[in-house]
C-alpha positions, 0 to 999 in steps of 0.5 A: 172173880176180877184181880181187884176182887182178888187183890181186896180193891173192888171197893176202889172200882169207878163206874160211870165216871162217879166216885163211890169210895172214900178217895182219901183212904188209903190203900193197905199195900201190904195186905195187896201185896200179900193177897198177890203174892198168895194169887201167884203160888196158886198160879204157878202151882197149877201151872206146874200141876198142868205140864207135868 
């Protein structure tokens, strides 16, 4: 899994130079930041779990 999978963005990916997505639509920035902010607890709790 990649961070725009895990952000929700894998549809916004541009491969070979062509757009395969809607460039008008817009991004629901909440949902990313929520999605962030879930990946980053997960992170520090590992973190925390592997030095103690």
């Amino acid at each position: 899994m990649d961070l725009f999978e895990t952000l929700g963005l894998s549809d916004r990916v541009v491969y070979d130079k062509e757009l395969t997505f809607d460039i008008d639509k817009g991004i629901n920035w909440a949902a990313v930041d929520e999605r962030l902010e879930q990946f980053r607890a997960c992170s520090l709790d590992y973190l925390k779990n592997a030095l103690q």
